[in-house]
C-alpha positions as CSV (number, residue, x, y, z in Angstrom):
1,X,-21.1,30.2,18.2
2,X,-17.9,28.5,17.1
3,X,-18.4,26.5,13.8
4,X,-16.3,23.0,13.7
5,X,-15.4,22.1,10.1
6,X,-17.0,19.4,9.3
7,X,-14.0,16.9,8.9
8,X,-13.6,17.2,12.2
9,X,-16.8,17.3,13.8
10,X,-18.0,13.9,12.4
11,X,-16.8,11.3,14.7
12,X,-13.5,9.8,14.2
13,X,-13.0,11.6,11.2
14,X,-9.8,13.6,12.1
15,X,-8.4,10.9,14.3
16,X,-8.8,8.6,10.8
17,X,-7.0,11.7,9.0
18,X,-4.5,12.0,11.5
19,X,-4.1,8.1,11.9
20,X,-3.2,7.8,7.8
21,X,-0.6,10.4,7.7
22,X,1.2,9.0,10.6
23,X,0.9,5.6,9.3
24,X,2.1,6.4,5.6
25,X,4.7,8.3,6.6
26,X,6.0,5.8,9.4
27,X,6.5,3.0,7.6
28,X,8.0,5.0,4.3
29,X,10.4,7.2,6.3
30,X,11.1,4.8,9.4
31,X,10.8,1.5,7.6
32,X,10.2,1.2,3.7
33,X,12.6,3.7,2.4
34,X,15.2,3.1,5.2
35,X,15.5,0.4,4.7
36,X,15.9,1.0,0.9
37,X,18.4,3.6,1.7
38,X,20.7,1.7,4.3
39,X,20.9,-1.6,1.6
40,X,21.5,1.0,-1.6
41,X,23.9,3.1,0.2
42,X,25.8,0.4,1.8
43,X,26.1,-1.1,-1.2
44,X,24.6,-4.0,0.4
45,X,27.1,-4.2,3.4
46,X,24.0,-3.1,5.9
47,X,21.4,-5.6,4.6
48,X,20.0,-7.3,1.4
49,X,16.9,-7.7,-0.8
50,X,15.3,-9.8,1.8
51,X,15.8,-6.9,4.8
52,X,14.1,-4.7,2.8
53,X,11.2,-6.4,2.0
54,X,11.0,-7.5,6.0
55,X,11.2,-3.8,7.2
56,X,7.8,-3.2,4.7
57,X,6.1,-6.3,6.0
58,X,6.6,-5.1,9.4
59,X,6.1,-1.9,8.9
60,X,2.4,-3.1,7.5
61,X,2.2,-5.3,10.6
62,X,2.8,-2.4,13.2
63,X,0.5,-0.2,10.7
64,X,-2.6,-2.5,10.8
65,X,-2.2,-3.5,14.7
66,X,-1.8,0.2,16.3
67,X,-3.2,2.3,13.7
68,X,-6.6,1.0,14.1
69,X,-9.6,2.7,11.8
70,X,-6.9,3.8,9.3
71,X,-7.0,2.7,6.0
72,X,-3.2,2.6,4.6
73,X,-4.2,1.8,1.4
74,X,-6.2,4.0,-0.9
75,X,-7.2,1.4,-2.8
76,X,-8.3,-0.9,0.0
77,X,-10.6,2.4,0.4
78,X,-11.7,2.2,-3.2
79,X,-12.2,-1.5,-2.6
80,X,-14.9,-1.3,0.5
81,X,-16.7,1.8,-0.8
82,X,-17.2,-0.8,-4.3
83,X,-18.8,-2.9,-1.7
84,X,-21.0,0.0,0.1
85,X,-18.7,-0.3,3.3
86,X,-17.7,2.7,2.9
87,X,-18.4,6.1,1.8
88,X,-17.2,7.3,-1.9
89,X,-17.0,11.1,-0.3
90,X,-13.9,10.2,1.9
91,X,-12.0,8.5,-0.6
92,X,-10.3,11.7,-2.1
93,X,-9.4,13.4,1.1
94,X,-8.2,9.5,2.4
95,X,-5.9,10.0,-0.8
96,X,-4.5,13.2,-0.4
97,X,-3.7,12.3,3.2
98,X,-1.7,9.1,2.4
99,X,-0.1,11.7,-0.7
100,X,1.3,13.9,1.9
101,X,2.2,11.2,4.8
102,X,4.3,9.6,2.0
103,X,5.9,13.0,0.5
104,X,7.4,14.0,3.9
105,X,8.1,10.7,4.7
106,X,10.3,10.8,1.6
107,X,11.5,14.1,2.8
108,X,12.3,12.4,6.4
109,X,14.5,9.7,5.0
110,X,16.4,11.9,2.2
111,X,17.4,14.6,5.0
112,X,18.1,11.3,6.9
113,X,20.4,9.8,4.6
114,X,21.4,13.0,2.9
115,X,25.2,12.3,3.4
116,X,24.9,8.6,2.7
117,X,23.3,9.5,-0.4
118,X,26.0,12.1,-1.6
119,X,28.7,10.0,-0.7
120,X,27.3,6.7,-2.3
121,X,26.3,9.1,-5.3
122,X,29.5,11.4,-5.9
123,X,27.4,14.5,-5.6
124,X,25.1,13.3,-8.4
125,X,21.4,12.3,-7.8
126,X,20.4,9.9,-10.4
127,X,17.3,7.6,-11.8
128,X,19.5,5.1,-13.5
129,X,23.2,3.8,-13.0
130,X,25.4,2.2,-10.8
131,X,25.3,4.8,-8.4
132,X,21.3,5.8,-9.2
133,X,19.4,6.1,-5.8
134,X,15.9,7.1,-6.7
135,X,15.1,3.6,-5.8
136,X,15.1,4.2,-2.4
137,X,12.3,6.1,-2.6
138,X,10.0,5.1,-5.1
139,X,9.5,1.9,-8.1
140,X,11.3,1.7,-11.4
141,X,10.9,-1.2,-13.9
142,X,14.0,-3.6,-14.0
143,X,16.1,-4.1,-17.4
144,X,13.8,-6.7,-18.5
145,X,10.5,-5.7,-17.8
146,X,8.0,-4.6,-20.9
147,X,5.4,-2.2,-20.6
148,X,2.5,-4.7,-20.4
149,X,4.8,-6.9,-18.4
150,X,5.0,-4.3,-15.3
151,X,1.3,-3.8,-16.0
152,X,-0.3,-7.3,-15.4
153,X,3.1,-7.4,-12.7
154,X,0.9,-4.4,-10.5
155,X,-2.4,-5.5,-11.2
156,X,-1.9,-9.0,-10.0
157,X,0.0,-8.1,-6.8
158,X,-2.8,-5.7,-6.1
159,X,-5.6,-8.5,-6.6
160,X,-3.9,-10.6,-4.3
161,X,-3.5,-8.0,-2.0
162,X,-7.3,-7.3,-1.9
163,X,-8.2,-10.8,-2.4
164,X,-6.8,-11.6,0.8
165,X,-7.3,-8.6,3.2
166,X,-10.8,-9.1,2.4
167,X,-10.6,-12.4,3.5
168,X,-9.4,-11.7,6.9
169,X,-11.4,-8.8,7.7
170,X,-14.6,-10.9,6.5
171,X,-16.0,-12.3,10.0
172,X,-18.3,-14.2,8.7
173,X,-15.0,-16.5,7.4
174,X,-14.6,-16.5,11.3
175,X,-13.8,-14.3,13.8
176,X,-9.8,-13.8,13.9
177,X,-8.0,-14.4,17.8
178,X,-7.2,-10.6,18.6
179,X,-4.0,-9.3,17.2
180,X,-3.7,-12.0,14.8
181,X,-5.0,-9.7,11.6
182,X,-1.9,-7.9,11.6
183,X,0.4,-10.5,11.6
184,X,-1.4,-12.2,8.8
185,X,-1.3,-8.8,6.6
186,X,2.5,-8.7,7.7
187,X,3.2,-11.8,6.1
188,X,1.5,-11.2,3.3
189,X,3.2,-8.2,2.4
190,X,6.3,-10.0,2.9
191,X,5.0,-13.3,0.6
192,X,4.1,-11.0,-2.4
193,X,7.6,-8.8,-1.6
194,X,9.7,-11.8,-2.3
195,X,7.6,-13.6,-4.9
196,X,6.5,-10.5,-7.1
197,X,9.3,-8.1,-6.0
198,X,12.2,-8.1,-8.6
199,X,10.1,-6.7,-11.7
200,X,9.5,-3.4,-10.1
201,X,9.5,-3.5,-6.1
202,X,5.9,-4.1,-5.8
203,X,4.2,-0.9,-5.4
204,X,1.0,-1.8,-4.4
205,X,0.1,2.2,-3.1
206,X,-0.3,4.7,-5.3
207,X,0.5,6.8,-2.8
208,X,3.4,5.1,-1.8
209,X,5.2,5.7,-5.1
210,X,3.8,8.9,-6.5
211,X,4.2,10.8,-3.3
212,X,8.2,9.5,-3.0
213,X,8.4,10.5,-6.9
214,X,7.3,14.4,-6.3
215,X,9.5,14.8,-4.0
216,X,12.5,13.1,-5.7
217,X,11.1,15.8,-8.8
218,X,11.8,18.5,-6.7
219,X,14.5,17.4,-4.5
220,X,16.8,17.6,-7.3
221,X,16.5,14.1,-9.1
222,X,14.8,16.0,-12.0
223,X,12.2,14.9,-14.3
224,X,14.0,11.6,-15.1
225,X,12.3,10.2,-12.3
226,X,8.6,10.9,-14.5
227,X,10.6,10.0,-18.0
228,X,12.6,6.9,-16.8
229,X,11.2,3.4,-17.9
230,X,9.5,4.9,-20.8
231,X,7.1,7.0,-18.5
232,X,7.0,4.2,-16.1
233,X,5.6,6.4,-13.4
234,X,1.8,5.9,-14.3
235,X,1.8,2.2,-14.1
236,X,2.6,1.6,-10.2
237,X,-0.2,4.8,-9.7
238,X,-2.5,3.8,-11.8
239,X,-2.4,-0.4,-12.0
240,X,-3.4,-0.6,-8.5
241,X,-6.5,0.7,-8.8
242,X,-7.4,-1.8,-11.8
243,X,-5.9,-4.8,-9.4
244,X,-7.8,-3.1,-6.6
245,X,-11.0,-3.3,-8.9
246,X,-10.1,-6.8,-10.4
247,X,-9.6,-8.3,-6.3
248,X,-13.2,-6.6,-5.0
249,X,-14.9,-8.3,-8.1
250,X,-13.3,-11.5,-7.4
251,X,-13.6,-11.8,-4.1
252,X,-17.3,-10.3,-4.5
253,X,-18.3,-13.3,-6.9
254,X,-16.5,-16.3,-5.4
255,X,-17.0,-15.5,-1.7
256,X,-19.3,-12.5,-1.3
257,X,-22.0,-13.8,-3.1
258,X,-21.9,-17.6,-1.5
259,X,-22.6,-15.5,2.2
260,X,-26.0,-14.5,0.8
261,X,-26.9,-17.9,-0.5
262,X,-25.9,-19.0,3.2
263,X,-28.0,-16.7,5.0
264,X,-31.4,-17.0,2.7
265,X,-30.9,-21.0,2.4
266,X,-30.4,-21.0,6.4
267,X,-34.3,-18.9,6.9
268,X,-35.8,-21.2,4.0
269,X,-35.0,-24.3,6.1
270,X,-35.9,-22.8,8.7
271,X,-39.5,-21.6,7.6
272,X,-39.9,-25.1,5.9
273,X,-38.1,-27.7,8.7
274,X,-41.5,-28.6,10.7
275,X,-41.0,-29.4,15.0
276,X,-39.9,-31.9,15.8
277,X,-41.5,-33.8,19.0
């Protein structure tokens, strides 16, 4: 008798697998980093700061509305297995998946763009400069931005971002009209994009920068793209996970906790309200 691999056999499992791959590497190769590479290479003649961070919004909203059961965040994985909703087990294979979507996606839009790129570059693929283009694929800190600075900048966008997804996929806040989820994870992208997006792009995904960063390694960017910022690399992989951590807890204690209260206050008043004639 045949033996199914377990991945697969469990229900929904490979569709979940399959369903994070496409999703990373839609909206980094057909969205996120075009859009990155059609503002850098144009030298802003094909679009602007703000085009940019629209493509990622919608690229989230699309995500979230087709891509049902997927969880395009490894963090937002971390963040519901902290709150047993979901199993610790997956979470590694989850993040490999959204690794790989977002190394080939990075792939797709360099082999895309490859002669925007060497035209807008001279030949020359660089982290830093006038004619640098790394950025298309993955974060960098800007000029001003400290150590600590780009930090606390990742681990507060991340709260937020967990803060509030938590909030509208929490039903007892209300059941959301269908289709509305989407849009409201769409414009939150897009609100943290343009009030938290010139220190360092806004991240958010570990996945979503360290992926875009391998291949830029091998591609031929070299290892600036680990040494560049004063080693910014680890901070937009890393950081995420603390904001991730920081949001859950939040949320947990000043909204989590108060459904509880609700539920036990609601069966003590009803145990102790007598009939009333």
């Amino acid at each position: 008798e045949m033996k199914v691999s377990p991945i697969i056999s469990q229900t929904g499992s490979f569709f979940t697998l399959r369903t994070l791959f496409y999703g990373t590497i839609y909206k980094i190769s057909l969205i996120g980093s075009g859009a990155a590479a059609q503002v850098i290479t144009s030298n802003g003649n094909h679009g602007n700061y703000l085009t940019i961070q629209l493509g990622s919004a919608l690229g989230a909203t699309h995500d979230v509305c087709f891509l049902s059961g997927a969880h395009l965040n490894v963090v937002w994985s971390m963040s519901l297995s902290i709150l047993g909703r979901h199993p610790w087990r997956k979470v590694p294979l989850y993040a490999l998946s959204h690794l790989l979507g977002a190394f080939l996606g990075a792939a797709t839009v360099y082999l895309q763009y490859y002669d925007a790129i060497q035209v807008f570059s001279g030949g020359q693929l660089l982290v830093a400069g006038p004619n640098a283009t790394a950025a298309i694929f993955c974060s960098y800190p800007a000029e001003h931005l400290s150590f600590w600075g780009g930090l606390v900048d990742q681990v507060v966008a991340t709260a937020l971002l967990l803060i509030c997804c938590l909030a509208v996929v929490d039903r007892r806040q209300g059941r959301l009209p269908n289709g509305l989820a989407p849009v409201l994870v769409g414009a939150l992208i897009l609100a943290i994009g343009l009030s938290m997006g010139s220190n360092c792009g806004f991240p958010l995904n570990p996945a979503r920068d360290l992926g875009p960063r391998l291949f830029t390694f091998i591609a031929g960017w070299g290892e600036e793209v680990f040494t560049a910022g004063g080693g910014w690399w680890w901070i937009p992989t890393v950081a995420p996970f603390v904001g991730g951590l920081l949001g859950t807890v939040i949320y947990e204690l000043l909204i989590e906790v108060h459904h509880l209260t609700t539920v036990i206050n609601i069966k003590t008043t009803h145990m102790h309200t007598p009939y009333l004639q």
